[in-house]
C-alpha positions in Angstrom: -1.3 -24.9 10.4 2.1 -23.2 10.2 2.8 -20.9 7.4 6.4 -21.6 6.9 7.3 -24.9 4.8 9.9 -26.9 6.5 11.1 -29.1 3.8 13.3 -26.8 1.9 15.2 -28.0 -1.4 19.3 -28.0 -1.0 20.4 -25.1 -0.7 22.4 -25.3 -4.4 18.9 -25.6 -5.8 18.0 -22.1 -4.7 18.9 -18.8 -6.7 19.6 -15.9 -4.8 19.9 -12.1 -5.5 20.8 -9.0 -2.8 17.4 -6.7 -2.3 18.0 -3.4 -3.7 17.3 0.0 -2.0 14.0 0.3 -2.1 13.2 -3.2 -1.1 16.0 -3.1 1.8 13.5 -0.2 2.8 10.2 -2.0 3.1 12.5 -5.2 4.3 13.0 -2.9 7.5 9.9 -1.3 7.5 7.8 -4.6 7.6 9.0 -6.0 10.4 7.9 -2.8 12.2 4.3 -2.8 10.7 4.0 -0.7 7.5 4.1 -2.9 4.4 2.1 -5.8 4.7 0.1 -6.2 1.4 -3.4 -7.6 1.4 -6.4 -8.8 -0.8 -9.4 -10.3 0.5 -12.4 -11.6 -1.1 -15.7 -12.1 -0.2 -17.4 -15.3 -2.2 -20.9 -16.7 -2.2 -19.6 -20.0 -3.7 -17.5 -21.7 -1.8 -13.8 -21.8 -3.8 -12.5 -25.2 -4.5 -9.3 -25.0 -2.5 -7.4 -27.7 -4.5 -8.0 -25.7 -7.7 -6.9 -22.3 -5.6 -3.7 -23.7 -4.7 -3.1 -25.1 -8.2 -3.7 -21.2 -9.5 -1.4 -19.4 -7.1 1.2 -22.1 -7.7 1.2 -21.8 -11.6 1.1 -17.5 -10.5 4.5 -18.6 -8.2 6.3 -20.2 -11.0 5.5 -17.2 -13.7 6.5 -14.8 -11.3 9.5 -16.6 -9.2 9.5 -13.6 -6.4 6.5 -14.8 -5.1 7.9 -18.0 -4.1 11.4 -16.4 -2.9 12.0 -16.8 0.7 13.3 -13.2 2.3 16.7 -13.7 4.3 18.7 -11.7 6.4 22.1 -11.4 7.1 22.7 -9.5 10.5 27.0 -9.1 9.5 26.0 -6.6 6.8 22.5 -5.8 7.8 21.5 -7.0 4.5 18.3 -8.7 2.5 18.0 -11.3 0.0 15.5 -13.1 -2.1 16.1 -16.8 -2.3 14.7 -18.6 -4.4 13.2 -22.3 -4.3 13.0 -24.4 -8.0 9.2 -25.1 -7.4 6.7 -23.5 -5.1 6.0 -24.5 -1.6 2.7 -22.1 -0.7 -0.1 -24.1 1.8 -3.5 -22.4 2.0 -4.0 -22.0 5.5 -8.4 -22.8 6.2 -10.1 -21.5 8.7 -13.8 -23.0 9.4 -16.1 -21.9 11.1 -14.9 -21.8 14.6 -11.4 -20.7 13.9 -13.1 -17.8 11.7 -15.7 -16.9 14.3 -12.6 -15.9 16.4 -11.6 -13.4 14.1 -15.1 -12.0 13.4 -14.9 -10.2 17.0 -16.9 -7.1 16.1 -20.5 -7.5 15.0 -20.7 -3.8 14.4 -17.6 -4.4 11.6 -18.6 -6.2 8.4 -16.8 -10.0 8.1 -14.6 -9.0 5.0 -13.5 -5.4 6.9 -11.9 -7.7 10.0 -10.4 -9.9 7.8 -8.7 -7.9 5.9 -7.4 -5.9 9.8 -6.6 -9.7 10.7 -4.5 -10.2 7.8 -2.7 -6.7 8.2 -1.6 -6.9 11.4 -0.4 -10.9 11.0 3.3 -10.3 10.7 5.4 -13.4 9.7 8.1 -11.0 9.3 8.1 -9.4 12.6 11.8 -11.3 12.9 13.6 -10.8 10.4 16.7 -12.9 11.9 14.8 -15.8 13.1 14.6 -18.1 10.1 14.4 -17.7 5.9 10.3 -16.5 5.5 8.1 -17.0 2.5 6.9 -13.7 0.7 3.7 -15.2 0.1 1.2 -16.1 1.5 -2.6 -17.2 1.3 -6.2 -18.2 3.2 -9.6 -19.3 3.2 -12.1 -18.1 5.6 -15.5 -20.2 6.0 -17.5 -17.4 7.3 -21.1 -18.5 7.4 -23.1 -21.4 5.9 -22.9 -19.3 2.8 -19.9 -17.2 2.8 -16.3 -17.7 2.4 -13.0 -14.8 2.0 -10.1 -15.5 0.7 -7.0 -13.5 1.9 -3.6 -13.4 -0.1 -0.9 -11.5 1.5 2.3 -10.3 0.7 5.6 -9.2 1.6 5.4 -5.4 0.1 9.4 -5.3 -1.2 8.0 -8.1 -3.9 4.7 -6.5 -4.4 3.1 -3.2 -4.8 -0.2 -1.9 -5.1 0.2 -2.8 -9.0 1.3 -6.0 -8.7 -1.2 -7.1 -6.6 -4.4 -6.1 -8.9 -2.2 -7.9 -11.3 -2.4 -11.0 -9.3 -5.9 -10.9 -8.3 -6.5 -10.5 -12.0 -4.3 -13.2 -13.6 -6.0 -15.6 -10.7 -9.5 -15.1 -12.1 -8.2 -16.1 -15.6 -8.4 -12.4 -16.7 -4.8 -10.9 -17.1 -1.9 -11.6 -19.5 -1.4 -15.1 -20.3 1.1 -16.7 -18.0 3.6 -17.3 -20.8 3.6 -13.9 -21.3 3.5 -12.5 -18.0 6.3 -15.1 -16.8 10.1 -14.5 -16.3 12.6 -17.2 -16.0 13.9 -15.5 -12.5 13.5 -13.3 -10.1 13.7 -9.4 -11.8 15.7 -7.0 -10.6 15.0 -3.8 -8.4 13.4 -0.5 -9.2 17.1 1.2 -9.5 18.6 -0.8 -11.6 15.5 -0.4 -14.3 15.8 3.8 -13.8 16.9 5.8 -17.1 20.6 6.9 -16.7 20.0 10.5 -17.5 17.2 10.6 -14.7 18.8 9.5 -11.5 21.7 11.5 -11.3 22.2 14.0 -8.5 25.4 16.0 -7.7 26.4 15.2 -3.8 25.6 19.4 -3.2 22.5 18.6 -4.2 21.5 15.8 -2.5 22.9 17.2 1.0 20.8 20.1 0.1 17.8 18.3 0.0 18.5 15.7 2.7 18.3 18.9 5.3 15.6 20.3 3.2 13.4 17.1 4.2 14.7 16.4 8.0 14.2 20.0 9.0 10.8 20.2 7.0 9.9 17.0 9.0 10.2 19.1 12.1 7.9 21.7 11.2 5.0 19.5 9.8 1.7 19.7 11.5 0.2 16.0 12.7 -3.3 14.6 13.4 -3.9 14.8 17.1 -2.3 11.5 18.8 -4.7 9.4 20.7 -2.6 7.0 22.1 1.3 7.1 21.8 2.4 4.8 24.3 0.4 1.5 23.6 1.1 -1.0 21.0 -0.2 -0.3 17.5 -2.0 -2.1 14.7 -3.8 -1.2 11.3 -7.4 -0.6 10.9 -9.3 1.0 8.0 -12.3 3.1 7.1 -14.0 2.8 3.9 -15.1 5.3 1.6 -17.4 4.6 -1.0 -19.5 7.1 -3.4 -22.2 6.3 -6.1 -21.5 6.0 -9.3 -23.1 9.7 -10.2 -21.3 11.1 -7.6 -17.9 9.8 -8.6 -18.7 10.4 -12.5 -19.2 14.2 -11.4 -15.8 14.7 -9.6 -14.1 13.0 -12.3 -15.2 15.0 -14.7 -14.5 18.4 -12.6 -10.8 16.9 -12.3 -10.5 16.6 -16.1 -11.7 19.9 -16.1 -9.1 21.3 -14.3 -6.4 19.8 -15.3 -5.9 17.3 -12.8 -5.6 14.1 -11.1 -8.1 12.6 -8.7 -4.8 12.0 -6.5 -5.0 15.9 -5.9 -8.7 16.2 -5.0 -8.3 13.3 -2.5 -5.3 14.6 -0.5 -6.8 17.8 -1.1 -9.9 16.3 0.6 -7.7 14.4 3.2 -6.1 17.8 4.4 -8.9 20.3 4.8 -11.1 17.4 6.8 -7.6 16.5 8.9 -7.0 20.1 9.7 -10.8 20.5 10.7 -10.2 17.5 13.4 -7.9 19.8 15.0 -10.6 22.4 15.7 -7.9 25.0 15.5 -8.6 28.7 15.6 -9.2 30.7 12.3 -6.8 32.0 10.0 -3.6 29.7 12.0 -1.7 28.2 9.5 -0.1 24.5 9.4 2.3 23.1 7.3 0.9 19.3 6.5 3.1 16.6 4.1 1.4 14.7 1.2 3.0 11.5 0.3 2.4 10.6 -3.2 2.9 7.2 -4.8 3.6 6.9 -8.6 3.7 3.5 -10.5 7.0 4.0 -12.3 7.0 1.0 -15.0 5.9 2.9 -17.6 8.8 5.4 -17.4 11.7 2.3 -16.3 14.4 1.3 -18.8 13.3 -1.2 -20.2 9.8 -0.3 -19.8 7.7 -3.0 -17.5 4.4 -4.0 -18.0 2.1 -4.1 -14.9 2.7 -7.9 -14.9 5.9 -7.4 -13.7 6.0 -8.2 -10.7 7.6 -6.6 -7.7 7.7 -3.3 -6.2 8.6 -0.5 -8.3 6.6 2.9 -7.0 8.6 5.8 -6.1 7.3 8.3 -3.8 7.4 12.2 -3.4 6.7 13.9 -1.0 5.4 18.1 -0.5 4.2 20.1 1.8 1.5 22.8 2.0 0.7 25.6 4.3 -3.3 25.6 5.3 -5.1 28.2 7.5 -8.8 26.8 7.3 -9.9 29.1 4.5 -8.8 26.6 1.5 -11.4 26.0 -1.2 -11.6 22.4 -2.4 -10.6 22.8 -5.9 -8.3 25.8 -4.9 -6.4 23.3 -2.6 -6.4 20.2 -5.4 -4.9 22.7 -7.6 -1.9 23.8 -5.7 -1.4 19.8 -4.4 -1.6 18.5 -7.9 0.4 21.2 -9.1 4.0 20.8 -6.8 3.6 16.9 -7.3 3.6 17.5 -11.2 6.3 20.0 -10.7 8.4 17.9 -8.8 7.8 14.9 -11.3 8.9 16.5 -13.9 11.9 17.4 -12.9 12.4 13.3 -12.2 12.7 14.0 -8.1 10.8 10.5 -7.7 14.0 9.6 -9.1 16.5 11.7 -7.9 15.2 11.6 -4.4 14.5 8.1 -4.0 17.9 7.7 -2.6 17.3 10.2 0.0 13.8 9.2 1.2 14.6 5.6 1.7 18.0 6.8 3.6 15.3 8.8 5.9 12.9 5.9 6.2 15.4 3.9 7.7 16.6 6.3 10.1 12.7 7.2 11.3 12.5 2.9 11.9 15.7 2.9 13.9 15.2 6.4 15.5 11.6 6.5 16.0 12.4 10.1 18.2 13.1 12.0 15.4 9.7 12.0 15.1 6.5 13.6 16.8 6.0 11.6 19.9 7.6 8.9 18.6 4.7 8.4 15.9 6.8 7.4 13.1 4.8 9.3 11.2 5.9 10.6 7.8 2.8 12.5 6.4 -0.3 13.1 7.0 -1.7 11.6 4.0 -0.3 9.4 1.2 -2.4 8.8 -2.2 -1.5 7.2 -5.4 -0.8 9.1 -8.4 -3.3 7.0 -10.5 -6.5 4.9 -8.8 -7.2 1.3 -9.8 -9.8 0.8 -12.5 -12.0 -2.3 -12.4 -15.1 -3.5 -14.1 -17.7 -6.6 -13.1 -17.3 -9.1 -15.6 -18.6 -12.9 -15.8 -16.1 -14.5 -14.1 -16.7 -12.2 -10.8 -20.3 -13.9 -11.2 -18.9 -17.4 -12.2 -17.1 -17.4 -9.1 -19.4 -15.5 -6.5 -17.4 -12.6 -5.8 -19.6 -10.3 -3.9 -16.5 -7.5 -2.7 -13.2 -7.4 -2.4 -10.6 -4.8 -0.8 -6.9 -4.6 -1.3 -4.5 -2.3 0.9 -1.6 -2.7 2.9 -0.1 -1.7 6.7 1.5 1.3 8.0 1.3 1.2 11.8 5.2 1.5 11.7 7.0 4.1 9.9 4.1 5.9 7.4 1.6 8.4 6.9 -1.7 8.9 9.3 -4.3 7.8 6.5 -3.2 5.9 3.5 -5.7 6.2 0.8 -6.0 2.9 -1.9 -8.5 4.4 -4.1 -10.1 2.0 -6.9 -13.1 2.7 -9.2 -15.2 -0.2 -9.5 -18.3 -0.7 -10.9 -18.1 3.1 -12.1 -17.8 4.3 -8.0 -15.1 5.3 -5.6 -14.0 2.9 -3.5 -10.9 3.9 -0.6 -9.6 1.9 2.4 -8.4 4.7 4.5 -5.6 3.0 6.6 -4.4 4.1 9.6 -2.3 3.6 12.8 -4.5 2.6 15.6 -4.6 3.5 18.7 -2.5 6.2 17.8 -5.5 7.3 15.9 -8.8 6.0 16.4 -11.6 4.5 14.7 -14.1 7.6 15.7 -11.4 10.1 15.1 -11.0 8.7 11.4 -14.6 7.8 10.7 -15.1 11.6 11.3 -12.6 12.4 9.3 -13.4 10.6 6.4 -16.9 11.4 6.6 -15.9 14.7 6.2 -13.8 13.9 2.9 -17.0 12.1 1.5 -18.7 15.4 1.8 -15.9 17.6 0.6 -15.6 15.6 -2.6 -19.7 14.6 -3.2 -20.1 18.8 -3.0 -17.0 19.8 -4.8 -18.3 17.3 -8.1 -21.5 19.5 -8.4 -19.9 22.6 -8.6 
């Protein structure tokens, strides 16, 4: 079944509005790999695909991005959202025999290659070819008694936020639609940023535009596996018991910190033991950090609002092997709160998307061509969810939501969500730049780091 609808209204009939900077960002960066957005869900009932289709369409028409088409203009190298008068989406079905192609690795579970199928399943790999839908959704029969559903989206009209909002809203346990619906598509994350916040003087921001190119030069990378061959995304998971995560939540709050901290933390003292490097030599490694910014947006959005509007910063930290865990989250947690509050996920957004875009079109500025940006990226806050009824009404065994970054992007992207009470990461990475034994090892080691480091 093709994914892109062919009978398009008249053009009159469409509303259309310019992609801002951010979005123009991931607009570029898709197409290369990094930003495809995915949730898929693993059922014991089989879903009633009419009824699915009659959800995400009434989702579509509360939240008109997510049935914009993305179009690009190659005269002014621009992006735009257009936007149909009534949704279009088709969920694509797989049975059995067109699922059992995708279920290639018995040693994988059925949801984990899935979810790597629906990564690495570009419809925006050409961006000039033809108008493409932002949005898009499937239904896997994977055994007599199993089924996944997949949604999966265009990043520039939907973060990590906007996609637990989605999954929730679906199950009928979000915001009404009423509420949660807006008459057009919203505008982008910098035209929602306080006045007083985003200002820099031009000094300033040449300043820090050679601050972070030569500071990309000197950061310290996983070892590259493969650099020549083409890349995809795969994932580890990380999951800890309830007790477990209950402890190292509570030494966080302890401390004065965020469980973003202890997790790049985590992720840097396990990536700089990969290396096996000699004792006491020190490495300068970049954490990415990715804050939900609609609480501090004027007006102030609510996490129905669909779209994407995270900023990111970005610092850097010297290691030499001798770090202690909660030394290391300390320090970490510490220069992203700094930098926060002096509003540099505002000032600097500017900068890093200028930067972004010059990695994608000049992948030799960095390491071996890598594209890489960081060595770990986290979010600021995790994603809380509790087990109700309607996960039983419907059979929902498991789900996992995370997104691409085998183009421009960090060597593990962590998308940390506490379900149930326990930790639960997809740890994304380029592959083969990096492999799946070179990460399992390394977040093995992170599981270890942060199970010992709650019982002290």
């Amino acid at each position: 079944m093709s994914e892109t609808n062919t009978t398009n209204p008249p053009a009159a009939e469409f509303k259309c509005r310019p992609a801002g900077g951010t979005e123009h960002s991931w607009c570029k960066a898709v197409p290369g790999g990094t930003g495809i957005t995915v949730l898929a869900l693993l059922l014991s009932k089989p879903p009633n695909v009419p009824h699915l289709q009659n959800a995400l369409h009434k989702l579509q028409n509360s939240h008109p991005i997510l049935r914009s088409k993305l179009r690009f203009h190659p005269p002014t190298n621009t992006f735009s959202y257009l936007t149909p008068p009534s949704p279009q989406l088709q969920i694509q079905p797989f049975d059995l025999q067109s699922t059992a192609q995708v279920l290639h690795s018995p040693s994988l579970p059925p949801l984990h290659l899935i979810l790597e199928h629906e990564i690495n399943n570009s419809t925006w790999s050409n961006p000039g070819d033809s108008d493409a839908d932002v949005f898009f959704a499937s239904v896997y029969e994977v055994a007599e008694d199993r089924w996944a559903v997949a949604l999966r989206l265009h990043t520039s009209a939907c973060d990590r936020t906007s996609a637990v909002a989605l999954l929730r809203e679906m199950m009928g346990i979000g915001m009404s639609r009423e509420e949660g619906g807006l008459g057009e598509v919203s505008l982008g994350i910098e035209d929602y940023i306080p006045k007083d916040k985003a200002h820099k003087p031009l000094w300033a921001r040449g300043v820090d535009m050679l601050g972070y190119s030569l500071n990309s030069f000197r950061l310290g990378n996983l070892d590259f596996e493969d650099v020549e061959s083409p890349r995809c995304s795969q994932f580890v998971r990380l999951k800890i018991s309830a007790d477990d995560t209950e402890r190292i939540l509570t030494g966080c709050k302890s401390r004065g910190i965020k469980l973003c901290g202890l997790l790049a933390a985590a992720g840097l003292i396990a990536a700089r033991s990969s290396k096996g490097l000699p004792d006491e030599q020190w490495e300068k490694y970049g954490v990415a950090t990715l804050i939900d910014c609609r609480s501090i947006l004027d007006p102030i959005l609510t996490s129905h609002h669909i779209g994407f509007y995270h900023s990111a910063l970005i610092n850097t930290h010297d290691l030499n092997g001798e770090e202690e865990l909660w030394e290391l989250a300390k320090r970490t947690y510490t220069s992203f709160s700094n930098a926060k509050k002096n509003n540099k996920h505002f000032t600097d957004m500017a900068d890093l998307n200028f930067l972004m875009c010059r990695a994608i079109d000049n992948p030799g500025l960095t390491p071996s061509s890598s594209l890489r940006t960081s060595v770990i990226s986290v979010f600021e806050d995790p994603v809380i969810d509790h087990p109700n009824e309607f996960h039983q009404e419907i059979g929902l065994e498991d789900y996992i939501g995370c997104a691409s970054v085998h183009g421009v992007g960090p060597s593990i992207a962590v998308f940390d969500t506490i379900r149930g009470g326990e930790l639960d990461c997809a740890c994304v990475y380029p592959s083969p730049l990096h492999s799946r034994e070179q990460m399992q090892g390394i977040v093995d080691h992170m599981k270890r780091l942060l199970v010992d480091g709650g019982k002290l």
